[in-house]
C-alpha positions as CSV (number, residue, x, y, z in Angstrom):
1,X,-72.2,-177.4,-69.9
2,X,-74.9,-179.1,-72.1
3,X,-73.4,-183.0,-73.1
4,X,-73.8,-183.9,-76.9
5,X,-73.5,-187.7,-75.6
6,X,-76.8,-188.7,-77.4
7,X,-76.8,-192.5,-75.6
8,X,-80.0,-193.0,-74.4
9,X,-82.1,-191.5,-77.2
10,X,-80.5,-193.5,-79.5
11,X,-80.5,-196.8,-77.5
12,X,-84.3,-196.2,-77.4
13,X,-84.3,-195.4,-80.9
14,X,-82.6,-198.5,-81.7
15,X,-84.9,-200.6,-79.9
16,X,-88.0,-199.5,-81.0
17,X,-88.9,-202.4,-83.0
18,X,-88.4,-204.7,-79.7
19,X,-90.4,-202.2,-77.8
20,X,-93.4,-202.1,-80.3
21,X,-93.1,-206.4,-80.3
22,X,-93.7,-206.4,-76.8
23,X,-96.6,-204.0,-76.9
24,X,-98.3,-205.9,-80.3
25,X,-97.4,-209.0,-77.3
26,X,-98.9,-207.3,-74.6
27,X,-101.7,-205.7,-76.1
28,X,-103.2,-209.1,-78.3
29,X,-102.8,-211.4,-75.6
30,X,-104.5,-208.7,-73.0
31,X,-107.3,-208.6,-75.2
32,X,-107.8,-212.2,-75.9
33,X,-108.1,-213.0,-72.2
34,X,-110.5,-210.0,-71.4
35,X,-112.5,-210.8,-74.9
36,X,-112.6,-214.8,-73.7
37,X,-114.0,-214.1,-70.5
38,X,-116.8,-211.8,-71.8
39,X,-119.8,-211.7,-74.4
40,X,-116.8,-211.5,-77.3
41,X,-116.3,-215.4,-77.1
42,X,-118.4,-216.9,-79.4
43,X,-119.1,-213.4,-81.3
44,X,-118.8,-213.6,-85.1
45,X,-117.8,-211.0,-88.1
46,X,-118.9,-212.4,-91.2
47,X,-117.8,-215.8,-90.8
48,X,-115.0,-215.0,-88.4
49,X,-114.6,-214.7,-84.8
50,X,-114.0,-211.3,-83.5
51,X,-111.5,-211.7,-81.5
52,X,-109.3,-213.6,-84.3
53,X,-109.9,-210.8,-86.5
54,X,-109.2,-207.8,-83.8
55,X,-106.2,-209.8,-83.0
56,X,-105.4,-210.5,-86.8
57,X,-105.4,-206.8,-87.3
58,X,-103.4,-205.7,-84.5
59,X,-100.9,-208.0,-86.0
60,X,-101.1,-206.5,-89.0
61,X,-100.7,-203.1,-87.9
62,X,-97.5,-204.2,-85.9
63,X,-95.9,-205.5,-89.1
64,X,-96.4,-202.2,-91.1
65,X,-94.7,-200.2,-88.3
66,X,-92.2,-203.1,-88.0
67,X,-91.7,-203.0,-91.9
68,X,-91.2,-199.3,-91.8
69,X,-88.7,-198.9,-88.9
70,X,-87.1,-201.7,-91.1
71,X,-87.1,-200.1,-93.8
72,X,-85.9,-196.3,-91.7
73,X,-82.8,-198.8,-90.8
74,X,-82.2,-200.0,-93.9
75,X,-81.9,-196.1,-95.2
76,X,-79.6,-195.5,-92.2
77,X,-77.6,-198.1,-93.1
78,X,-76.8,-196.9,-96.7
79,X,-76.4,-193.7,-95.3
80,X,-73.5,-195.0,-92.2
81,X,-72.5,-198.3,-93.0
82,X,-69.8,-198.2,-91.0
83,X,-71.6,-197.5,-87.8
84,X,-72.5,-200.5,-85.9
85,X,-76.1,-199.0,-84.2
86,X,-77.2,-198.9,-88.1
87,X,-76.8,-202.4,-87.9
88,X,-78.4,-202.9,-84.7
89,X,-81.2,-201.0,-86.1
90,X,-81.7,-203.4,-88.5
91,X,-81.1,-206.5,-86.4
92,X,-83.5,-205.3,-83.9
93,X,-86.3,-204.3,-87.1
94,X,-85.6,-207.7,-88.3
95,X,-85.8,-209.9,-85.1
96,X,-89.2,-207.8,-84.1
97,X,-90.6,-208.5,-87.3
98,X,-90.1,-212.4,-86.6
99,X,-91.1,-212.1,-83.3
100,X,-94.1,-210.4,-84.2
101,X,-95.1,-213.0,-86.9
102,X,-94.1,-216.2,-84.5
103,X,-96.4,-214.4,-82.3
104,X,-99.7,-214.6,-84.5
105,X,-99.3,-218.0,-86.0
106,X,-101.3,-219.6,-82.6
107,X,-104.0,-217.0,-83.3
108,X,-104.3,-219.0,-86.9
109,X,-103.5,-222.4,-85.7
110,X,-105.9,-222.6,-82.5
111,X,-109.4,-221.3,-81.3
112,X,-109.8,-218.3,-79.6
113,X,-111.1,-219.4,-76.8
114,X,-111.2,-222.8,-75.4
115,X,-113.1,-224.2,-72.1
């Protein structure tokens, strides 16, 4: 007998937002301490350092997957407002999308890489 208990899927698809915050953490702060301790220190893109501006963009890219699984929870919620993983959905969109912004502003507050 096949179980229509769809639990796990759905936790994970609740969650996404939190999972894809801790890889945008992962992933930018990985690369800023393999970039600082190579050639990419004291590199520059027109005016900028590159590793500000790859970091920059990866935090950009975060928030435009975090807006649009947002946004996905926002539809879901119209659609079932009555179920409470809508709102986690959103919750979790929400709290990703803060933690992925609190997590850039020392990338435009500090230098990349300091001795």
């Amino acid at each position: 007998m096949q179980s229509r208990d769809h639990f796990f899927r759905d936790s994970v698809d609740a969650s996404a937002p939190l999972l894809l915050w801790a890889l945008h953490f992962f992933a930018v702060y990985i690369f800023v301490a393999l970039a600082c301790g190579s050639t990419l220190a004291d590199a520059q893109l027109a005016g900028y350092s590159i590793i500000k501006s790859v970091s920059l963009l990866l935090s950009m890219i975060a928030i435009l997957l975090v807006a649009g699984l947002c946004w996905r929870a926002i539809l879901l919620c119209r659609q079932r407002p009555q179920q409470l993983l809508s709102l986690a959905r959103f919750g979790c969109a929400m709290l990703a999308a803060i933690g992925v912004i609190w997590t850039s502003v020392p990338m435009l507050i500090l230098a990349s890489c300091q001795a």
